[in-house]
LUMRO-971229 format. One line per 10 residues: for each residue x, y, z of C-alpha. Coordinates in Angstrom, 3 decimals. Example, Ala and Ser with C-alpha at 12.3 -4.5 7.8 and 13.67 -1.06 7.14 Angstrom:
<pts>
12.300/-4.500/7.800 ~ 13.670/-1.060/7.140
</pts>
This chain:
<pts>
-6.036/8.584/-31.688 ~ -4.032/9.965/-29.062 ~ -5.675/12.674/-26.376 ~ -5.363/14.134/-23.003 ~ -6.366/12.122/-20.198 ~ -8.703/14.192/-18.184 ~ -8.179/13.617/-14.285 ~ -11.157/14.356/-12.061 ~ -10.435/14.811/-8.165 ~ -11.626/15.839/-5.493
-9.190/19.522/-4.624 ~ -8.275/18.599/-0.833 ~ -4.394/18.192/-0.288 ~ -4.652/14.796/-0.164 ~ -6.825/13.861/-3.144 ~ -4.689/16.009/-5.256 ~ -1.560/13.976/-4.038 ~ -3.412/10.843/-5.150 ~ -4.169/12.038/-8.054 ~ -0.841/13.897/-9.297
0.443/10.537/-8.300 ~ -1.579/8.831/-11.066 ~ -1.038/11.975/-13.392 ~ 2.968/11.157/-12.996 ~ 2.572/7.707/-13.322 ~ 0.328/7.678/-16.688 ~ 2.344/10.334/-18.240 ~ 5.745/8.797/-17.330 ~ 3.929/5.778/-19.622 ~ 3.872/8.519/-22.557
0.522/9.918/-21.550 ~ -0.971/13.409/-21.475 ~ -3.242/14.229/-18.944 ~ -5.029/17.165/-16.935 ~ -6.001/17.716/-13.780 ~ -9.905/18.212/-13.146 ~ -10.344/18.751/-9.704 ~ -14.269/19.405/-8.108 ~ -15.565/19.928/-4.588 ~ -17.559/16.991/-3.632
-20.601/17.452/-1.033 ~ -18.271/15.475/1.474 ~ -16.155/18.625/1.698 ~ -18.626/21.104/1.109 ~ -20.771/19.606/4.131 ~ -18.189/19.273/7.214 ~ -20.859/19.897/10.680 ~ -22.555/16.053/10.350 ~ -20.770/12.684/10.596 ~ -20.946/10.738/7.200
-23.028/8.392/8.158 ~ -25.590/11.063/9.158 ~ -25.549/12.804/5.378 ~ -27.947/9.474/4.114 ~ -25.017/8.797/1.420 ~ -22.726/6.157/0.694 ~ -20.001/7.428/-1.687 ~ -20.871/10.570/-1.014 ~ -17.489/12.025/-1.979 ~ -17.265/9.848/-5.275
-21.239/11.098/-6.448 ~ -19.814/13.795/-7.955 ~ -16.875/12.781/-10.199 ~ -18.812/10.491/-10.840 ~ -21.408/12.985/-12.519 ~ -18.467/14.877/-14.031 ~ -17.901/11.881/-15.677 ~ -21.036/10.735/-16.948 ~ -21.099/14.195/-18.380 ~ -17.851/14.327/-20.113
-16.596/16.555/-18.205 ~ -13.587/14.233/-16.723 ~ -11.954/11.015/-18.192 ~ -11.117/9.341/-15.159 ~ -11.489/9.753/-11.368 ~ -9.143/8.934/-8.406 ~ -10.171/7.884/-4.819 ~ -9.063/6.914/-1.735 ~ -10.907/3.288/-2.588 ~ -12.348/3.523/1.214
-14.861/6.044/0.266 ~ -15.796/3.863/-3.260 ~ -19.232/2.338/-2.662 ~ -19.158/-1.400/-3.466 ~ -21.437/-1.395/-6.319 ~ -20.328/1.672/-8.832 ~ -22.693/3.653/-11.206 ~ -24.043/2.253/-14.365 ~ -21.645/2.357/-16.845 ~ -18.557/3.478/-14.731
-15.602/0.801/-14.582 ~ -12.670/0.198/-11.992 ~ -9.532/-0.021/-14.103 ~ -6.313/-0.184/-11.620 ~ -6.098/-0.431/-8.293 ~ -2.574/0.986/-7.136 ~ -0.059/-0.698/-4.534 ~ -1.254/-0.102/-1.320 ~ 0.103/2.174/1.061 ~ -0.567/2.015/5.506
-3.882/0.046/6.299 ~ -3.451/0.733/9.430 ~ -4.778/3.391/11.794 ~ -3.267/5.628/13.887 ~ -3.524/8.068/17.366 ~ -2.378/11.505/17.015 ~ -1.869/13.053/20.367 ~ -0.591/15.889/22.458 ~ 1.818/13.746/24.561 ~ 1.550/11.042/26.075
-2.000/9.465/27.338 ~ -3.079/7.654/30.706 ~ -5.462/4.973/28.762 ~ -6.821/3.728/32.225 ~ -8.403/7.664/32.937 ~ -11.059/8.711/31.250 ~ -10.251/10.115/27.624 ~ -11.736/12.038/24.668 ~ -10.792/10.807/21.346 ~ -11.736/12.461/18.302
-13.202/10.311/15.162 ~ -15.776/10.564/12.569 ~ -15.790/6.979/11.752 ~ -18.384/4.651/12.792 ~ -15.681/2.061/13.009 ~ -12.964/3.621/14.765 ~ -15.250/4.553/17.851 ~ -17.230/1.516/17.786 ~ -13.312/-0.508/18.348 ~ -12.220/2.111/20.769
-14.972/1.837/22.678 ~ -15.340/-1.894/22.539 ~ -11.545/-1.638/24.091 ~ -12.041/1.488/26.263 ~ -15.688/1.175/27.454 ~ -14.826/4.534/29.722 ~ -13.557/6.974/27.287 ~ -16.087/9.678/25.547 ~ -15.370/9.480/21.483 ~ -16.241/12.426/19.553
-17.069/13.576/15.922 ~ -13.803/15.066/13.936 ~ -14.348/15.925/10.268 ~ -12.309/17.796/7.809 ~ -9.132/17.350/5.635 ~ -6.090/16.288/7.214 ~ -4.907/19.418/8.368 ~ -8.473/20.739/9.705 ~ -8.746/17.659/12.074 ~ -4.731/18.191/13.192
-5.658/21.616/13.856 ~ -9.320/21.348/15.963 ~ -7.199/18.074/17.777 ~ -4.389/21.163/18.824 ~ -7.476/23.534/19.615 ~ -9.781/21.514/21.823 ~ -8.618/19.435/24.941 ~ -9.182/15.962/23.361 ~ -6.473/13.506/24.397 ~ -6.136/12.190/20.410
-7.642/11.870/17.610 ~ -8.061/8.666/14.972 ~ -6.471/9.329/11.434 ~ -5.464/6.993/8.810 ~ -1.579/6.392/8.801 ~ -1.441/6.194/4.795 ~ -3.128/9.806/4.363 ~ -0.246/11.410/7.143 ~ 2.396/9.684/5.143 ~ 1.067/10.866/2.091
1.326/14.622/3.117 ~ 4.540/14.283/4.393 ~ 3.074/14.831/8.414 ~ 4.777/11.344/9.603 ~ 8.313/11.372/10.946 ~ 8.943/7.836/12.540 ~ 5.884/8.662/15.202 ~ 6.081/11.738/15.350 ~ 4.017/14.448/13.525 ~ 5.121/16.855/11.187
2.836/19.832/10.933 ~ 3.586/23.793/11.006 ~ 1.305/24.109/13.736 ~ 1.374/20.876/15.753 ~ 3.665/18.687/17.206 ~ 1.905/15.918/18.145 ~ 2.696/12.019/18.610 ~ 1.520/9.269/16.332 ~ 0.832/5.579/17.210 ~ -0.163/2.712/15.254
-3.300/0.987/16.655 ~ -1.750/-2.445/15.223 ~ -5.310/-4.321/17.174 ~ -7.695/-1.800/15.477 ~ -8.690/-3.572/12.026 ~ -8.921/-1.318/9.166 ~ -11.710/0.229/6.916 ~ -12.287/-2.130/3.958 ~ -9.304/-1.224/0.921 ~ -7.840/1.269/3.680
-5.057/2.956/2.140 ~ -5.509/2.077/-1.735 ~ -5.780/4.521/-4.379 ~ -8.266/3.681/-7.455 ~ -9.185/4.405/-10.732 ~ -12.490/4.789/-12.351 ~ -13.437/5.196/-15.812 ~ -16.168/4.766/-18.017 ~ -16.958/1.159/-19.358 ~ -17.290/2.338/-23.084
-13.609/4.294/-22.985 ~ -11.359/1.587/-23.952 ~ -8.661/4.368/-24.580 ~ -8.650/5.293/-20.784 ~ -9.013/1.595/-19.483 ~ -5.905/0.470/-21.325 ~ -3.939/3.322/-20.285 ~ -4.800/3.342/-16.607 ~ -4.944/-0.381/-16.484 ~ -1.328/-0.511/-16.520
-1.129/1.150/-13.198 ~ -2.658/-1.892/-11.078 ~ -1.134/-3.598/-8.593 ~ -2.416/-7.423/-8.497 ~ -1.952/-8.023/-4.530 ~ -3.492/-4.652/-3.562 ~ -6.208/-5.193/-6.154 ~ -6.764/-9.040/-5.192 ~ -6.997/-7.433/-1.111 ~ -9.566/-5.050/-1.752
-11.737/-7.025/-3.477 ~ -11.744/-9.598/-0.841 ~ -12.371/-6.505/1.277 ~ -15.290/-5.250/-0.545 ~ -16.742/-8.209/-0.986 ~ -17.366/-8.823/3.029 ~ -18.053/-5.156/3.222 ~ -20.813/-5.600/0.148 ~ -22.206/-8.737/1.870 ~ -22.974/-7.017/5.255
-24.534/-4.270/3.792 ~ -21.999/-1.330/5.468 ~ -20.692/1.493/3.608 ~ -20.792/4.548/5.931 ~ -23.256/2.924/8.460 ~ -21.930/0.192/9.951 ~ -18.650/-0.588/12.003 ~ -17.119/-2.682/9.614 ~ -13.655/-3.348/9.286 ~ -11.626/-5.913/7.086
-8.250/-6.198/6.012 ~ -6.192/-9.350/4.074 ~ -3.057/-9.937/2.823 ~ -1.095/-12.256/1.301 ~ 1.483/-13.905/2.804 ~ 4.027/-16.413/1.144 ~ 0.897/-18.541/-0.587 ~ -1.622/-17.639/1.444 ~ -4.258/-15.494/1.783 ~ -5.085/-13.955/5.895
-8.099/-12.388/5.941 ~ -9.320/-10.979/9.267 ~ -13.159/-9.124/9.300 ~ -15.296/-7.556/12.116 ~ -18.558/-6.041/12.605 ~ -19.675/-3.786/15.742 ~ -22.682/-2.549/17.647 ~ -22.574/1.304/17.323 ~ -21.676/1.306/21.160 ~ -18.725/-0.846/20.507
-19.948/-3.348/22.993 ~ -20.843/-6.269/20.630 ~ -17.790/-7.590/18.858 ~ -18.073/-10.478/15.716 ~ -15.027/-11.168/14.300 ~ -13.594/-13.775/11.655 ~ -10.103/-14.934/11.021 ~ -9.451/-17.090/7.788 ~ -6.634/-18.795/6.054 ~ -6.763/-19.431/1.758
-4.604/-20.770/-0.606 ~ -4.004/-18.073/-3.625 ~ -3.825/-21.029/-5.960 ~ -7.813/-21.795/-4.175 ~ -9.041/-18.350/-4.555 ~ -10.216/-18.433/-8.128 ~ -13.849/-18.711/-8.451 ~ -14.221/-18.995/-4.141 ~ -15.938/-15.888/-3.491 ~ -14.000/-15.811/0.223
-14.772/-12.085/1.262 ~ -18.780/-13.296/0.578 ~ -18.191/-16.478/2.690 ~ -16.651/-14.766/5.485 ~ -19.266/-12.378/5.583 ~ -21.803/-15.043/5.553 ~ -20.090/-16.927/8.476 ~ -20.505/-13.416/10.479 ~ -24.290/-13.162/9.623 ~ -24.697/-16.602/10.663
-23.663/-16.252/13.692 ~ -25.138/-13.191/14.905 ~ -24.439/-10.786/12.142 ~ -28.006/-10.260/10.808 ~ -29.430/-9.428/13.918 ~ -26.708/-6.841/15.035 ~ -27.036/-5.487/11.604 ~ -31.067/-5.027/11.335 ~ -30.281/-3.450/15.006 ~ -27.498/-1.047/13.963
-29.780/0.082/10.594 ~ -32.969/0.556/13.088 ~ -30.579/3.272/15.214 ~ -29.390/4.807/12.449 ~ -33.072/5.735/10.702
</pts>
């Protein structure tokens, strides 16, 4: 039997891109779908960093309920903000080809790095690498969609601000490095040494484990690479125990027959630095569980310590 594909998403600008993205795709297959969107606490709650609201995936809890209740089908994130264990019961069917990993500064002009700065983030990660590279800049907390955080950057006298380079693209604010924004005019560039969230920049689907109809039909959307990088991702993010309260970053990618995969984890200061750099063969990766392994090799050498440190500063 045929029916309409519910879509749950969150109703910011850019989670409605993401997920009339996957609403084109599936129906281009011969689909019907709808559009579901619901505010998620995330949004709701914007005057504490994440990792202060005691929740990991706290802007997935509620499709999630939506769909536990039957109220949506399926669910689309930005796969960052996906905890690394899902709910009981709830699936990942496709993950989509990856946009940007990478991050980027959004300025007023151009910046005298060797002064003293204020950069605008609300990611643990972000201002635990800035920091660990400029030890005598101030960072502090940014939240809100896209266009909030481009706004309060034009309002305040910050010299930048952190976003991710996949979400400007996505909204159409990127032009080469400059931004494109009715109300600011600022300058983009790529922090290239600034490694990524885990699964930065990939969409994915979610859908319940006992809906075969909605697993086949969103399965086709999945991109092997992107899907083979995040999990290799998520798997050294799951194995250090992060989510929203650690600075964790990890990124990999396959090039020619290989597998790079570089990981790091942070003191909340930025001033303690572990980092990993490893080389696999795709035809080895098959039952090697490398994201777990790297993240091993990082609590083995420091790792656990820094981490039952960071979790004691964060209670």
């Amino acid at each position: 039997m045929k029916k309409t594909i519910r879509i749950g998403t969150r109703d910011s600008e850019l989670a409605l891109w993401q997920a009339n993205t996957v609403k084109s795709k599936l129906e281009n297959l011969g689909y019907t779908t709808q559009l579901v969107p619901v505010k998620s606490e995330g949004d709701l709650v914007l005057d504490k960093p994440l990792y202060e609201m005691g929740i990991t995936g706290i802007f997935t809890k509620t499709l999630d309920v939506a769909m536990i209740k039957g109220i949506v089908d399926i669910a689309v994130h930005s796969m960052k903000d996906v905890p690394t264990l899902l709910p009981n019961g709830i699936v990942q069917t496709a993950v989509l080809e990856r946009g940007s990993s990478e991050d980027i500064l959004v300025t007023n002009g151009e910046i005298d790095f060797k002064k003293s700065c204020t950069i605008a983030t609300g990611s643990l990660r972000r201002k635990a690498q800035w920091l660990h590279r400029y030890p005598n800049h101030k960072v502090v907390d940014l939240r809100g969609n896209v266009n909030t955080r481009l706004q309060k950057l034009k309002d305040n006298d910050w010299q930048g601000a952190i976003f991710a380079k996949a979400g400007l693209e996505r909204l159409g604010f990127m032009n080469s490095a400059k931004i494109k924004s009715p109300s600011f005019g600022g300058v983009g560039e790529a922090l290239s040494w600034m490694i990524p969230a885990p699964a930065q920049g990939a969409m994915v689907i979610v859908a319940l484990e006992n809906d075969d109809f909605c697993k086949e039909a969103t399965s086709k959307l999945n991109d092997t690479s992107s899907e083979i990088c995040t999990r290799i991702e998520r798997e050294f993010l799951r194995t250090l125990e992060g989510g929203c309260t650690a600075p964790i970053g990890a990124f990999a990618e396959i090039i020619g027959n290989e597998i790079l995969f570089k990981g790091c984890l942070f003191s909340l200061d930025g001033k303690e630095k572990l980092e990993i750099e490893k080389r696999v063969l795709l035809q080895n990766l098959s039952g090697l569980n490398f994201g777990k392994n790297c993240a091993n090799e990082i609590l083995e050498n420091g790792g656990r310590e820094l981490m039952l440190s960071i979790k004691k500063q964060m209670q």
